[in-house]
BAVEXTOR-653332 format. One record per residue (C-alpha): residue in one letter; x, y, z. Coordinates in Angstrom, 2 decimals, decimal comma. Layout:
<mivexs>
A; X; Y; Z
...
</mivexs>
This chain:
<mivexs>
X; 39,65; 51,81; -0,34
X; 41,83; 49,70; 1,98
X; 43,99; 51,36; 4,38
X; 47,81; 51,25; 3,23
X; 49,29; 50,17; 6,71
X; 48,67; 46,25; 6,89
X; 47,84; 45,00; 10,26
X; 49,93; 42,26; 12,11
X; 47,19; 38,98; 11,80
X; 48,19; 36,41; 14,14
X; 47,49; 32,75; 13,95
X; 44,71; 30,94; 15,76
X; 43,36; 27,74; 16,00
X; 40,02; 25,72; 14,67
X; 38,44; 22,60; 16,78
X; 36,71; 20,16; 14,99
X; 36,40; 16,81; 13,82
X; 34,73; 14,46; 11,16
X; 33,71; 12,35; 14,08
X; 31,47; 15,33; 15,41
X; 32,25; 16,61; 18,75
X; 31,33; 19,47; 21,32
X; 31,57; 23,12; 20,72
X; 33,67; 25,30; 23,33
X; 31,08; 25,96; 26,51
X; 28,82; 23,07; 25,11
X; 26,44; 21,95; 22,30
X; 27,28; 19,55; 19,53
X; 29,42; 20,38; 16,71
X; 28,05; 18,30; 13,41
X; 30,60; 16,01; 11,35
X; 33,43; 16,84; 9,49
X; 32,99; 21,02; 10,97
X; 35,56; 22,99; 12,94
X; 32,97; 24,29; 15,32
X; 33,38; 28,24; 13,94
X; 30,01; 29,05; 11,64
X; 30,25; 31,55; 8,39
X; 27,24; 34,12; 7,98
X; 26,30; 35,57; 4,59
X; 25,80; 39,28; 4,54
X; 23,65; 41,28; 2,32
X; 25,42; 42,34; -0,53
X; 24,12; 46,00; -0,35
X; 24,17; 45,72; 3,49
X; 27,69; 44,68; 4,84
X; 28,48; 47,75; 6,48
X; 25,33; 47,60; 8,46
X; 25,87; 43,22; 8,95
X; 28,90; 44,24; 10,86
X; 27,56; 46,81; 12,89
X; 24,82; 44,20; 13,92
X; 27,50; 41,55; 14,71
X; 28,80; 43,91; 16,99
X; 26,42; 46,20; 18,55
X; 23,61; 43,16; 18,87
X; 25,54; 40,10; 18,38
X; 28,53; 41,60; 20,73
X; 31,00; 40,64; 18,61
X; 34,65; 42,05; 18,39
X; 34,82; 41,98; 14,28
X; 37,96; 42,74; 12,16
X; 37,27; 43,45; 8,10
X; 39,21; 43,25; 5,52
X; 38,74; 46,52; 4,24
X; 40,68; 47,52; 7,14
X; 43,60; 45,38; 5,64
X; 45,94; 46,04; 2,60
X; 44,93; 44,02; -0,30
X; 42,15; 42,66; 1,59
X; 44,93; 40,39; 3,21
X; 43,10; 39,23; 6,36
X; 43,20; 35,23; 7,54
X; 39,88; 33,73; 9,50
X; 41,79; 33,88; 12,46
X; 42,72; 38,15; 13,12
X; 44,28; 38,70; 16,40
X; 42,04; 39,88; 18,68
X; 38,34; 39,33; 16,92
X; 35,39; 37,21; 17,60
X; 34,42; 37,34; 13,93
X; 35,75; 38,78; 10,72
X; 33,98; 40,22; 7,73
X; 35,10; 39,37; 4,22
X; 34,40; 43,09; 2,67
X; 34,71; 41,54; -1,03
X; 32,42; 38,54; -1,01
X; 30,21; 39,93; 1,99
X; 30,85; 36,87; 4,27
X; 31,89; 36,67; 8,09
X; 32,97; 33,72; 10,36
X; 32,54; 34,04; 13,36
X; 34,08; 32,02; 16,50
X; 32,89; 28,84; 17,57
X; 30,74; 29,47; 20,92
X; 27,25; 27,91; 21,32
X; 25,83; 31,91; 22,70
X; 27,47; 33,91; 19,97
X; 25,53; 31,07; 17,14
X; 22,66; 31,32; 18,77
X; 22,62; 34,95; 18,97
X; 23,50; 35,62; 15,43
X; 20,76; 32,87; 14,41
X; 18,47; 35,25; 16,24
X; 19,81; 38,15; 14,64
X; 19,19; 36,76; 10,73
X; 16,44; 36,90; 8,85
X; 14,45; 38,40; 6,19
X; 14,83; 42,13; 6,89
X; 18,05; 41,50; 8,35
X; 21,58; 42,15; 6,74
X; 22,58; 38,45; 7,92
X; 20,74; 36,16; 5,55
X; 22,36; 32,64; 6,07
X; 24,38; 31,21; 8,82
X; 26,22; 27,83; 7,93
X; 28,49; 25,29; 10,24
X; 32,38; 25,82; 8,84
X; 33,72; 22,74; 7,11
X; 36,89; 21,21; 6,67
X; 38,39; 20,95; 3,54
X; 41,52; 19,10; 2,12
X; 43,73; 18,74; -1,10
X; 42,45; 16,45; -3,85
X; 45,21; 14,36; -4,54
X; 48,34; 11,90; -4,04
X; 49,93; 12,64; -0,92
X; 53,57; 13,01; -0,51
X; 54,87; 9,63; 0,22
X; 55,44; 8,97; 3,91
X; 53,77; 12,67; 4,76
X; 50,85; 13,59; 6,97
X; 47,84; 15,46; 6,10
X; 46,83; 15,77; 9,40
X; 48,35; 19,36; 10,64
X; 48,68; 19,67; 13,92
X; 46,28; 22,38; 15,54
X; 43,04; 20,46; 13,55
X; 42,67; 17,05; 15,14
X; 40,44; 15,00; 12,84
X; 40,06; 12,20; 10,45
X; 40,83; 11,96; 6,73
X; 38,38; 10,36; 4,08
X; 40,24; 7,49; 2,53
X; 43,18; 8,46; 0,52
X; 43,61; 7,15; -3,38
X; 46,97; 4,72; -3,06
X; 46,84; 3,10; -6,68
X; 50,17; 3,69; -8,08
X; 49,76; 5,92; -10,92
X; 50,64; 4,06; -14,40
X; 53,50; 5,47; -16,38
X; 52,66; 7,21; -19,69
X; 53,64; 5,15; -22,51
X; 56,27; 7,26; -24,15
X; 58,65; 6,75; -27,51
X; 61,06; 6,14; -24,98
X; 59,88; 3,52; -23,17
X; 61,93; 0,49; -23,13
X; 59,40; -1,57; -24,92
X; 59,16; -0,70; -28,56
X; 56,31; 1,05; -29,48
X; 55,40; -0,15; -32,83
X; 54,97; -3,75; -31,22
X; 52,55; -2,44; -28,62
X; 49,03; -2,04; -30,87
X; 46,04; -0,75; -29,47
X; 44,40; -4,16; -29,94
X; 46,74; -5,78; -27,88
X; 46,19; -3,41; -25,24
X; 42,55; -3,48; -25,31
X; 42,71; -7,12; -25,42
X; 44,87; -6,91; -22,09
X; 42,40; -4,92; -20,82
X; 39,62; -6,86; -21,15
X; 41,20; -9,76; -19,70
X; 42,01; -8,31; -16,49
X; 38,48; -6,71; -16,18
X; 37,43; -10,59; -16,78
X; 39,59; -11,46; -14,09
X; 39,02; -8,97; -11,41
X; 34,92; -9,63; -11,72
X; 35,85; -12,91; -11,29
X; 37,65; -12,41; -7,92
X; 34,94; -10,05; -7,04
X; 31,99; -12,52; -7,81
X; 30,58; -10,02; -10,86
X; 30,88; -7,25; -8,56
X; 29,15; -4,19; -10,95
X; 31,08; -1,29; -11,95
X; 34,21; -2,68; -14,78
X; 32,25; -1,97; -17,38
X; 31,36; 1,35; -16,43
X; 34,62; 2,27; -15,28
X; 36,49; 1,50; -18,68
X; 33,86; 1,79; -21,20
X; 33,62; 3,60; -23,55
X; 37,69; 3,88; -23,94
X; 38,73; 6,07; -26,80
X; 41,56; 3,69; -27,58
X; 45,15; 3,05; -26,27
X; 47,98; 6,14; -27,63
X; 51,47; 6,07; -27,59
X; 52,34; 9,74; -26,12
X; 55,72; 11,08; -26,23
X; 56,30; 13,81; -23,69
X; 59,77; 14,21; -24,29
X; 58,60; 18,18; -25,28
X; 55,50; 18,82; -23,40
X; 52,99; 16,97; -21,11
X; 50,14; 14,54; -22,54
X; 47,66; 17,10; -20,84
X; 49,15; 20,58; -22,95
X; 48,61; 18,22; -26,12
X; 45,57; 16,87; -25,29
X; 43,82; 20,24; -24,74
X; 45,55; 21,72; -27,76
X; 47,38; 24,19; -25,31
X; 50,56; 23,88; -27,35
X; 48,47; 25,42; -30,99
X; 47,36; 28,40; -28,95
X; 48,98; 31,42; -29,46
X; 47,72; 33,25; -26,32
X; 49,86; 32,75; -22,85
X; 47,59; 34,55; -20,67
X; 49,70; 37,38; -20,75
X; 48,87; 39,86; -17,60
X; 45,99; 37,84; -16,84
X; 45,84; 37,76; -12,70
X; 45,18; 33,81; -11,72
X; 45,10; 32,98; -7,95
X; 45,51; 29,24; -6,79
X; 44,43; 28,49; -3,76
X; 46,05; 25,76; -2,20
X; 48,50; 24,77; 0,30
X; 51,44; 27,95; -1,21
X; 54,15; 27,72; -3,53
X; 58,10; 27,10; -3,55
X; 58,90; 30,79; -4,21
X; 62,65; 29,28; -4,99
X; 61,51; 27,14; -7,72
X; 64,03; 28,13; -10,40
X; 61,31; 28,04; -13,68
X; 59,61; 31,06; -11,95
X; 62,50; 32,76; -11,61
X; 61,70; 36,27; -12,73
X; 57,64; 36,10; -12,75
X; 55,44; 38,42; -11,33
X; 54,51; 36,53; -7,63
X; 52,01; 37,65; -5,33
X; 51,29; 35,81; -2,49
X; 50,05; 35,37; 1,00
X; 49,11; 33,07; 3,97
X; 45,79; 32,41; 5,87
X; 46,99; 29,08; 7,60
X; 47,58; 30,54; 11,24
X; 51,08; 30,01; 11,57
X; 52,27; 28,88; 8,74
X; 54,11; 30,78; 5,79
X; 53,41; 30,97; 2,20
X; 56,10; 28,53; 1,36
X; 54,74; 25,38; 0,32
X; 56,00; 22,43; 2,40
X; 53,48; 20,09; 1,19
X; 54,03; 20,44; -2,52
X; 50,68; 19,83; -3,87
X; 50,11; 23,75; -4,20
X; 53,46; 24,40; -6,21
X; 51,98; 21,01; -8,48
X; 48,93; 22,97; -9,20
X; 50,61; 26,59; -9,79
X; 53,13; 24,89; -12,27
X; 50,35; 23,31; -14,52
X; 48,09; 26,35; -14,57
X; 51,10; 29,25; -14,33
X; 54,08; 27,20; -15,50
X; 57,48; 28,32; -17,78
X; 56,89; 27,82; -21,60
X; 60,67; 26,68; -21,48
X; 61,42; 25,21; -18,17
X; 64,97; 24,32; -16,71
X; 63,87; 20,91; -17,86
X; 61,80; 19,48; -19,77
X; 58,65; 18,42; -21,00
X; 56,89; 21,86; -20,94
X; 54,23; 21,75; -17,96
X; 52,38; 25,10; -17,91
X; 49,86; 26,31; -19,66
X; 49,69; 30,56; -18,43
X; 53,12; 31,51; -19,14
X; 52,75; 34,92; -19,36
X; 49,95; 34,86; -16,14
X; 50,23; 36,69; -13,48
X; 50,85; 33,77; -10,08
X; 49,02; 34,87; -7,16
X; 49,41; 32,13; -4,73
X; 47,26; 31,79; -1,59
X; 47,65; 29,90; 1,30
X; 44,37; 28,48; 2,10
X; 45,68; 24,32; 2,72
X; 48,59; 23,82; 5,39
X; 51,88; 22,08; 4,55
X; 49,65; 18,87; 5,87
X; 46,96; 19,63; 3,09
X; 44,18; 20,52; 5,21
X; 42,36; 23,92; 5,89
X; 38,92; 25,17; 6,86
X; 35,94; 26,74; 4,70
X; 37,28; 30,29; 6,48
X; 40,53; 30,13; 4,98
X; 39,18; 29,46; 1,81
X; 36,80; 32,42; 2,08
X; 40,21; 34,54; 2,80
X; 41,68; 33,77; 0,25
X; 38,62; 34,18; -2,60
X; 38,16; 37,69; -1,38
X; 41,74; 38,80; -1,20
X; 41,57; 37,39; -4,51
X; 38,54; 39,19; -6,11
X; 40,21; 42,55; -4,34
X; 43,42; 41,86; -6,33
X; 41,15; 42,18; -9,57
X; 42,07; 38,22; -10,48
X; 40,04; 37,06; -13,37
X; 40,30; 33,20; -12,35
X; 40,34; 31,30; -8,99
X; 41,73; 27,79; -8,87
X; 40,87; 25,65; -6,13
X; 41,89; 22,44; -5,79
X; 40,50; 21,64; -2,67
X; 37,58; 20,07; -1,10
X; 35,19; 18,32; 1,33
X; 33,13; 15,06; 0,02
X; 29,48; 15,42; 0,63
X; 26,61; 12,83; 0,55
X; 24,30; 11,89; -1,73
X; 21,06; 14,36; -1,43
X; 23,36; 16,75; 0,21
X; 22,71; 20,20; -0,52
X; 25,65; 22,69; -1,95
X; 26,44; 24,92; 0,82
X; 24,50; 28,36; -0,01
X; 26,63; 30,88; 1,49
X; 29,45; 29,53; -1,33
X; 26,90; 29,44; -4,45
X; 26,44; 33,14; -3,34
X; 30,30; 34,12; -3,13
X; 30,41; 32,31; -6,43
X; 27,66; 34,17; -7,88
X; 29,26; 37,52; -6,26
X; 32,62; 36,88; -7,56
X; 31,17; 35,85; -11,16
X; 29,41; 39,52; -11,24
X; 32,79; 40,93; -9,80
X; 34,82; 39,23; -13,16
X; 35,97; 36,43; -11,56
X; 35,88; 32,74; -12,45
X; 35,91; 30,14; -9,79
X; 37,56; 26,63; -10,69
X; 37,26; 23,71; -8,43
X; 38,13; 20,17; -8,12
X; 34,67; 17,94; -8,43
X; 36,70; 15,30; -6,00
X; 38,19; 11,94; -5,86
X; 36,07; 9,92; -3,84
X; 34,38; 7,46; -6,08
X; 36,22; 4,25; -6,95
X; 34,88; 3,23; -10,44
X; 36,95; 0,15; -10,51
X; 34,11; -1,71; -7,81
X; 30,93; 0,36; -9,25
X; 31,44; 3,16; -6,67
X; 30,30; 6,62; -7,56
X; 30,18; 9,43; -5,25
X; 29,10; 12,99; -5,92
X; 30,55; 15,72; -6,96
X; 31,94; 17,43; -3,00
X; 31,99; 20,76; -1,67
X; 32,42; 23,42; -3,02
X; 32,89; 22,39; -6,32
X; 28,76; 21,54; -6,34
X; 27,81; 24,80; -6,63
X; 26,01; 25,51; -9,70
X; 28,06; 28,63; -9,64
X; 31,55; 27,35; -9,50
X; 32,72; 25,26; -12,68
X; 33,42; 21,87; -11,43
X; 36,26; 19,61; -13,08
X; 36,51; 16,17; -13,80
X; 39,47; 14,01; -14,41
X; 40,54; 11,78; -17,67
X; 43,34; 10,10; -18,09
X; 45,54; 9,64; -21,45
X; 43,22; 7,86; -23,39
X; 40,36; 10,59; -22,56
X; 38,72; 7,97; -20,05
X; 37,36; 9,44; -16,99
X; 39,65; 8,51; -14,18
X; 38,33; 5,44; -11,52
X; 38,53; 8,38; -8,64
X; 36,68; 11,17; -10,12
X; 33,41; 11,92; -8,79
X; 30,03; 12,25; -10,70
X; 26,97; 14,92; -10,64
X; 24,45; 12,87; -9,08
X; 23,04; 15,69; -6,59
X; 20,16; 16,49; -8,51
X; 20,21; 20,29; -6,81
X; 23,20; 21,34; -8,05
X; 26,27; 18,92; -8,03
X; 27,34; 18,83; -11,84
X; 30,65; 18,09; -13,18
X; 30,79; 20,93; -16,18
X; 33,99; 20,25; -17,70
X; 37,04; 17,40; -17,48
X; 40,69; 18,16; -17,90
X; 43,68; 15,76; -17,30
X; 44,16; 14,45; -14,35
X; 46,15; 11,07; -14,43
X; 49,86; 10,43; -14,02
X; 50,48; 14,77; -14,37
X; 53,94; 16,09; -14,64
X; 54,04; 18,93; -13,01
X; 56,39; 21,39; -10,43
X; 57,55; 20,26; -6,90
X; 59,39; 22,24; -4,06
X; 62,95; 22,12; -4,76
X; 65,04; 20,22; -4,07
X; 62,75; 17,40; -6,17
X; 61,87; 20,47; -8,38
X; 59,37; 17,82; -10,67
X; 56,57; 15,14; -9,79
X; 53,63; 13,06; -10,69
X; 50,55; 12,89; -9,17
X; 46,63; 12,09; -9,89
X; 43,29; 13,50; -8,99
X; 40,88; 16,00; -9,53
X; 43,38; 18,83; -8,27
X; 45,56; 17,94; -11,24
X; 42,34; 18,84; -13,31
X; 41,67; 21,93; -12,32
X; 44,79; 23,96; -13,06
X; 44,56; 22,66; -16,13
X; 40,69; 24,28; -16,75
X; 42,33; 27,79; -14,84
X; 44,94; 28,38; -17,03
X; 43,02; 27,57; -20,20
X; 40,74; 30,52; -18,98
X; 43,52; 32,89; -18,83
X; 44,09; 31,99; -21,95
X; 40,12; 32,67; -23,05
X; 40,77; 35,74; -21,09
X; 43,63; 37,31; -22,98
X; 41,72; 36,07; -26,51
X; 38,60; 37,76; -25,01
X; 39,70; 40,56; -22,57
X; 36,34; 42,10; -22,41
X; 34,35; 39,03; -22,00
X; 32,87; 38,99; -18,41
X; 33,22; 35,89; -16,35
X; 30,19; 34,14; -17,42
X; 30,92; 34,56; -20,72
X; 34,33; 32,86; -20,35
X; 32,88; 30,24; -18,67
X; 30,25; 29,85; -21,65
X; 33,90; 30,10; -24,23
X; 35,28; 27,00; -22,48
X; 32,45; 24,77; -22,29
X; 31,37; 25,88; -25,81
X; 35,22; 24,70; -26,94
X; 35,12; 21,46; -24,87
X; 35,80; 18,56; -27,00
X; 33,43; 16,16; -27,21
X; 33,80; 12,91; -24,99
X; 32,00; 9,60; -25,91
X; 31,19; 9,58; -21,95
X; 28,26; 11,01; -19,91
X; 27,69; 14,35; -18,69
X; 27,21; 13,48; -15,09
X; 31,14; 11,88; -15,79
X; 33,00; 14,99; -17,60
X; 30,38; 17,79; -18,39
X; 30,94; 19,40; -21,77
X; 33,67; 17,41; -22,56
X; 37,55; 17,70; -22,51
X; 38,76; 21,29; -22,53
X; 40,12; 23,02; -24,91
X; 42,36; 26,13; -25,40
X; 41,57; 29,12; -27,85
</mivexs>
């Protein structure tokens, strides 16, 4: 049981780059790494893992059983290398002697199984418009960002009348500017695949609720998710936002530095469409878990970036506040062949036999409008993790969303909306629409609060088996959207 008196954790920094680099005291650091390693513990030996990394490893190591709540960043003042009690991970500092002494301490009859460089991750969508991601104590490069305006649902309200705007008008439209653009592009592959098959143009009025709540039936369900703990991990929450007013909020911060109040927005985005009001200030209706419980982590800073340790933090401070669902809409893209990253399948696999369902963004890096298809990134593309795709409002998959190609792992299980999403933003904007993955995968969280409340004695794997199950069926292939659009009980 943790001890009741939380200690003071202090911020810290990460080096690193995508462009590789050189670890403190020498050696080279591999791409798109902070230069800090993670080390999988035996799950029945993680008393006796930390005792190595300190009595043969000589490591100072902090553990967040030591911590209330399990609260305990990457970073704790003071200590070479922290253990994550919950999920029976450490990461440990970023010195070329300590990683080669714990490399020589793992192995088979050793209680460290797997040591792994620590990645950088980042937030899986539209940026705030003239923001940074960059923040400023982890001094790297970006992937390309997604800058395609986001089309405007077509709404009853929309100046041009709906009844003279027919779906074979549209399509017709459509196909001409495909024509066109593999024109310009000299019959550059990859129209065809990006639009076809289309399930037909709809006229969508969100003047009460969202395309995405009506798409995935949320709005015929009578469960809310009541009492049902969901933690989204992603760059915090606008605690001031007046349609929470009242909720049950947990949260905390493992960005070094940085408080749980979001300052990027694309965290308080994701909250509001998994965890959002049934009857906000304003409307259309937005959320799906109304009567959820919010537990908002910090694992992103207000730039949208973070590291694989923060992430870590925030899973097991999750799994030790009992929540049945983890939303993460986060990532790092990964190359074709790549490998999922083991010591995260195994957390997964951990936190699925603890009751807990990991979410995650399956990324944003393919461009489908050129014939560009990238896999499904980290750490979505562990088999263990349920990986979510993006459609758009006519239940096509979006031109950014990634594709299992990885034939070890690397699916996409399940697509949810993730085009032109209404959704929460810090105050003083209060609303906004964005696109990507990330705007998937609240979506697929608070859907399985929902399964959870219908099915409060299912384990995780069986509410993972209840959504996919329910998925609508998409006239698309599996590597593009999994099961198929999801669904709510």
């Amino acid at each position: 049981m943790a001890k009741q008196t939380r200690k003071r954790v202090q911020g810290g920094t990460t080096n690193g780059g995508t462009g590789g680099g050189v670890l403190p005291g020498g050696g080279a650091m591999e791409q798109g790494t902070t230069g800090r390693f993670l080390v999988l513990l035996k799950e029945d030996a993680i008393s006796e893992g930390a005792k190595m990394l300190e009595e043969k490893v000589g490591l100072q190591v902090a553990r967040s059983a030591d911590f209330t709540a399990g609260v305990l960043s990457a970073e704790a003042a003071g200590a070479d290398s922290v253990v994550f009690d919950e999920i029976g991970v450490a990461v440990v500092r970023g010195d070329p002697d300590l990683h080669r002494a714990t490399l020589a301490a793992a192995g088979e009859d050793s209680p460290l199984s797997i040591v792994e460089p620590e990645r950088i991750v980042y937030a899986l969508a539209e940026q705030p418009a003239g923001g940074s991601l960059l923040p400023a104590d982890i001094p790297f490069s970006l992937p390309p960002v997604i800058e395609q305006p986001v089309a405007p649902v077509l709404t009853a309200e929309a100046p041009a009348a709906p009844a003279l705007i027919t779906t074979e008008y549209l399509l017709g439209y459509r196909d001409a500017i495909d024509g066109l653009l593999r024109h310009l592009r000299g019959g550059e592959a990859g129209a065809e695949a990006y639009r076809e098959p289309a399930a037909g143009a709809r006229i969508v009025s969100e003047a009460q609720a969202t395309w995405g709540l009506q798409a995935t039936r949320v709005l015929e369900s009578k469960f809310s998710g009541k009492d049902v703990k969901v933690a989204v991990l992603d760059t915090g929450f606008d605690t001031r936002h007046p349609d929470f007013a009242g909720r049950q909020i947990t949260t905390a911060s493992f960005v070094p530095g940085q408080a749980v109040q979001d300052g990027n927005g694309h965290g308080t985005h994701c909250i509001g469409t998994a965890l959002g009001a049934r009857q906000p200030g304003i409307l259309p209706r937005y959320g799906i878990a109304f009567g959820g419980r919010i537990f908002a982590g910090k694992v992103l800073s207000n730039q949208g970036s973070g590291a694989d340790g923060w992430i870590l933090a925030g899973i097991n401070w999750a799994i030790a506040n009992g929540c049945r669902v983890v939303s993460m809409s986060l990532g790092a893209p990964v190359q074709p062949g790549q490998p999922f990253s083991q010591i995260f399948e195994t957390v997964a696999r951990r936190a699925l036999a603890k009751g807990t369902l990991i979410v995650a963004a399956a990324g944003n890096e393919s461009d489908r409008r050129v014939g560009r298809f990238e896999p499904v990134g980290h750490p979505a593309n562990c088999p263990s993790i349920l990986a979510v795709a993006a459609v758009d409002v006519n239940l096509r998959i979006a031109f950014f969303s990634n594709r299992g190609l990885n034939p070890m792992g690397g699916q996409v299980d399940i697509a949810a909306p993730g085009v032109d999403v209404y959704s929460s933003w810090p105050m003083p904007t209060r609303y906004r629409r964005l696109q990507g993955t990330s705007m998937a995968t609240p979506h697929v969280a608070g859907i399985a609060a929902l399964f959870v409340e219908a099915s409060p004695k299912a384990s995780a794997s069986d509410i993972w088996r209840l959504i996919t199950q329910g998925a609508r069926r998409l006239p698309l292939p599996s590597s593009d959207v999994g099961a198929g659009l999801v669904q709510a009980p």
